[in-house]
Structures are given as structure tokens and as C-alpha cells.
N, C-alpha and C positions, 0 to 999 in steps of 0.2 A: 627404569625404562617404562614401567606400567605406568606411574605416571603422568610422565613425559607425555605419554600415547591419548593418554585420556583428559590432559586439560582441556582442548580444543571441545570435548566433550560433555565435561562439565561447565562450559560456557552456553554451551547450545542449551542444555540444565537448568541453568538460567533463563534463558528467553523461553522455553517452555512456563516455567515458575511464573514468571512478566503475564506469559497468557493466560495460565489459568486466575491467577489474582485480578487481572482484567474482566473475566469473564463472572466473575463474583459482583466484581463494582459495577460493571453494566448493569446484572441485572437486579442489584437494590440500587440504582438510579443512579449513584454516583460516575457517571461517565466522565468526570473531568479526571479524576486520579485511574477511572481503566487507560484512557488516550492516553496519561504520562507512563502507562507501564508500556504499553505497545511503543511508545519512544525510545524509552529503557531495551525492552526485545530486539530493534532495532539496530541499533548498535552493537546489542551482543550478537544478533547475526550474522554482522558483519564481521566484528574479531575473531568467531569460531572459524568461519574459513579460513581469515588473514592469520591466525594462529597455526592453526592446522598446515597451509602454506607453508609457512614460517620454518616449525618444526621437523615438518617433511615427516607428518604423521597421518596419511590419510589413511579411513579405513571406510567397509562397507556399513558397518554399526554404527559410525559418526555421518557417512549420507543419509540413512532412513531414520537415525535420529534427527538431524537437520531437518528432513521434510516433517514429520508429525510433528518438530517443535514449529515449525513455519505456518502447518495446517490452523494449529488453536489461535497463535498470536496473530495471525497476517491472513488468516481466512475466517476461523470462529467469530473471532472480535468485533472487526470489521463489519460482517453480517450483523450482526448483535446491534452495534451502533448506527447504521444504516436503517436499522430494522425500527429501533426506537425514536431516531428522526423523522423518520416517514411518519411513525403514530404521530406523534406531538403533529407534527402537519397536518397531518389529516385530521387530529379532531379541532384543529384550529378554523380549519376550514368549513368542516361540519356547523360548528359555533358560528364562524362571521357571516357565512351562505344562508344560514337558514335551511337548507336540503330537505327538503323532502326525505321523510323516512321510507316510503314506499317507493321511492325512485334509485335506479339502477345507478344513479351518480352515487348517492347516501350507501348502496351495497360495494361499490367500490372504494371512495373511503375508508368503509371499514373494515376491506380486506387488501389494501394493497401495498401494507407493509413486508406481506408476503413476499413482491419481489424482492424483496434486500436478500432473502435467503437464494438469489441465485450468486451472487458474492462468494457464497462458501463453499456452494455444486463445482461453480468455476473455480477457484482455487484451488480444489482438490484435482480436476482435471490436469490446471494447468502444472501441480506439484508432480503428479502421476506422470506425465509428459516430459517433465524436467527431467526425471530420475532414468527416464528410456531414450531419450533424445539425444545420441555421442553429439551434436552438431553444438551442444550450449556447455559443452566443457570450461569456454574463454569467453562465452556470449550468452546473449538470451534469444529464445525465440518466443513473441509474447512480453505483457509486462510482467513483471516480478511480481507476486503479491505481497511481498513489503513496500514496495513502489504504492500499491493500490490501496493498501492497511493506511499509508499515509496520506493519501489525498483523504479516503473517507472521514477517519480521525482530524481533520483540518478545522473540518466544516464547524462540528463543536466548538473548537476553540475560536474559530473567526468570531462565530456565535456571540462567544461570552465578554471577548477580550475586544477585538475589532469589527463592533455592531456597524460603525459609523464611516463612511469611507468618505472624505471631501464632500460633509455634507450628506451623503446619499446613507439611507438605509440601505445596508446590504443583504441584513436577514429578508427582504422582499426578495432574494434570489438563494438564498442558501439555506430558507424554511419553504418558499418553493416547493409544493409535492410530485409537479412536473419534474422541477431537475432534479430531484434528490431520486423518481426513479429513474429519469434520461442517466444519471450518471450512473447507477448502479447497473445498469445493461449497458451501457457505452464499457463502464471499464470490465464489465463478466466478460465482453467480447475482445476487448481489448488483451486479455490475460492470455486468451488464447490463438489468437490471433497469428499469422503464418510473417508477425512484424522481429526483425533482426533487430538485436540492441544493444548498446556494450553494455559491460561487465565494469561492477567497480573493483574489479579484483588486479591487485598487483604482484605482480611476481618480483618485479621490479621497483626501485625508486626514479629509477632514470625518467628525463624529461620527453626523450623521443618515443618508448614506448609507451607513456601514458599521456602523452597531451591533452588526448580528447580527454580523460578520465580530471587532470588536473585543472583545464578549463572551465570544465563542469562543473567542478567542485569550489571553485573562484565563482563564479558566477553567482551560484548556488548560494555561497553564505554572506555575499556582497546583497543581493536579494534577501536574505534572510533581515538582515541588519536595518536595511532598507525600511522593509514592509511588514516584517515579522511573520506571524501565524498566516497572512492571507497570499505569502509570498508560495506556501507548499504547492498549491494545486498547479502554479504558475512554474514551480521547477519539475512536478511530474511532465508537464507539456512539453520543455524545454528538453528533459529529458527523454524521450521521447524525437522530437524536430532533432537535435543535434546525431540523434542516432540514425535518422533516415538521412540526412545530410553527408557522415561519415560516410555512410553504405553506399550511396549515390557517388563519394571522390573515391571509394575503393573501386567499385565498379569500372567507373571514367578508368583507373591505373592500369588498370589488368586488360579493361580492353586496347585502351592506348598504347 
């Protein structure tokens, strides 16, 4: 029965393991094999609930392990790899600009990797929020920061694998030091944000209670196939729109 109780937990064991080995590769530079552990993390966060579910073994020990494994994989990391894109930006642009060392642009430059570490302030908020919140038992309030762990982790890979889109360089948008901090404050706010969102959690396999969840998940790896690596940031969005959409025909039911 001890066991039984504790697989669900030693999967979460797992994605912690994913994160800290991540956070080693980031920082001796190897950030292609940290983003495939956070992939790896990924998935195992999602069978420890679905197992947990499953077995009809939940416990207060496998929550707060959940949240500190989610903290290093889907908040640490994420920060980390955000943090090391920004540099590479920034001294890219130090180099093509010419800057002035005495100019307040040249001191920003070389301090504004800094924001990537609000990625990890936020996560931990929005994990803290998760664990007190009864409203996100079946839902979210906020994006997930596995949601957010995979957009940042994207950008790398767009990087290496899909520089080139129809022609167009797309690192001139995804080496960007604008966007790379637009995005890392768009999605800190986003995390915690008062925005409703389904859950990929099934209790069920049935079609009627999970549509929106099977739709999405249709869409999701038809896009995948499609476009590959530059397709994620496109299903975070998606993810996202379809959930305000839902909310918007529940609303219309209830009041109707």
C-alpha cells in the first residue's frame, strides 16, 4: 500500500531530478540538453497528478512536493535561461551599437539580464497562490509555470533549429533584448494574473467532459508537426485565447 501511495511521488522525484540537472547545464552553458530536461520535467508533471488521480492517492506531502519540484524545473530554470539570453543580447548589441561606455544605455546593457529573475519571484508567487487558492482545484487562476517554463525554453531551440522562417531571419526577433524582456514581464504578470484557465487534468476519458481539453490537445500537436519548435509560443497563446473563450460560453450558459 506504501507503495502504491508513493509512485505518484516519486515521479514528481523525477521532475525535480530534470530540474536540478538542468540547472547544472545552464549554467556551464549547455542550455540545449537543460530545455530537454525541462521537457522531460514536463511530462513527468503531468503523470504525477494523472497518476495520483488514477490511483486515488492524494496526499498533503505529494502537494508541497509538487510545488518545490515545479519551483526549480518551471521557475529556476526558466529564470536561468531567460537570464542567459538576455546576456548573449545584450553584449551583441553592446558590440554592433558601438555604446558608449559612459552612457546610461551601455549601464543598461549590462544590467538588464537582471529582469529575467522576476520569472522566478513570479513563479514562486504564483506556486504560493496555487497551494491557498480552493478555486484552481479543476482550473487555473494565472498561467501555469510549466506553461511559462515552455514558452521561455522555446526561444533556444527556435534559435538553433528554426533561425530561418520563409526566408526571414527570425533571431532579429527572438535575440531582440526588447522582447526577450517584453516577454519575461508580460508572462511574470501573466502568472499571476486574476485570468481563469482550464486544467489538463482528466478525471475522465469521456468526450463531453473534456472537449475543450481534447481540442486543444489536437490542435496543439497538428501545430507541432506543422511547425515544430516555433509552434510552442503559438500553443501557449492558443492556450490561453481558448481558455477566455470557454469562460466567455460558460458565462453566456449560466446567465442564459
Amino acid at each position: 500500500m506504501n507503495i502504491k501511495k508513493n509512485i505518484p511521488n516519486a515521479i514528481t522525484c523525477g521532475n525535480l531530478l530534470c530540474g536540478c540537472l538542468a540547472v547544472i547545464f545552464v549554467f556551464t552553458g549547455d542550455l540545449l540538453w537543460g530545455i530537454y530536461l525541462i521537457g522531460i520535467a514536463a511530462v513527468l508533471d503531468f503523470f504525477d497528478g494523472f497518476t495520483a488521480r488514477l490511483l486515488k492517492v492524494h496526499s498533503e506531502l505529494g502537494k508541497q512536493l509538487d510545488t518545490l519540484a515545479d519551483m526549480v524545473s518551471f521557475g529556476v530554470v526558466p529564470g536561468l535561461v531567460m537570464y542567459k539570453l538576455i546576456h548573449v543580447s545584450a553584449s551583441i548589441g553592446i558590440y554592433d551599437l558601438d555604446i558608449d561606455a559612459n552612457s546610461f544605455q551601455y549601464w543598461f546593457y549590462n544590467n538588464c539580464e537582471y529582469i529575467a529573475l522576476l520569472l522566478i519571484i513570479f513563479s514562486a508567487i504564483r506556486l504560493a497562490k496555487f497551494n491557498i487558492d480552493t478555486r484552481q482545484s479543476s482550473s487555473f487562476i494565472g498561467v501555469p509555470t510549466p506553461a511559462t517554463a515552455l514558452m521561455v525554453c522555446s526561444i533556444p531551440l527556435i534559435n538553433w533549429f528554426q533561425p530561418l522562417i520563409m526566408g526571414y531571419n527570425i533571431t532579429n526577433i527572438t535575440l531582440n533584448i526588447y522582447f526577450l524582456i517584453s516577454l519575461s514581464i508580460v508572462m511574470s504578470y501573466l502568472m499571476v494574473a486574476e485570468l481563469p484557465l482550464f486544467a489538463l487534468k482528466f478525471k475522465n476519458f469521456g468526450w463531453g467532459d473534456n472537449k475543450t481539453r481534447y481540442a486543444f490537445l489536437i490542435i496543439s500537436v497538428l501545430l507541432l508537426i506543422l511547425f515544430h519548435f516555433i509552434a510552442i509560443p503559438f500553443i501557449i497563446f492558443l492556450y490561453i485565447i481558448i481558455s477566455i473563450i470557454n469562460n466567455s460560453i460558460s458565462k453566456n450558459k449560466i446567465s442564459g
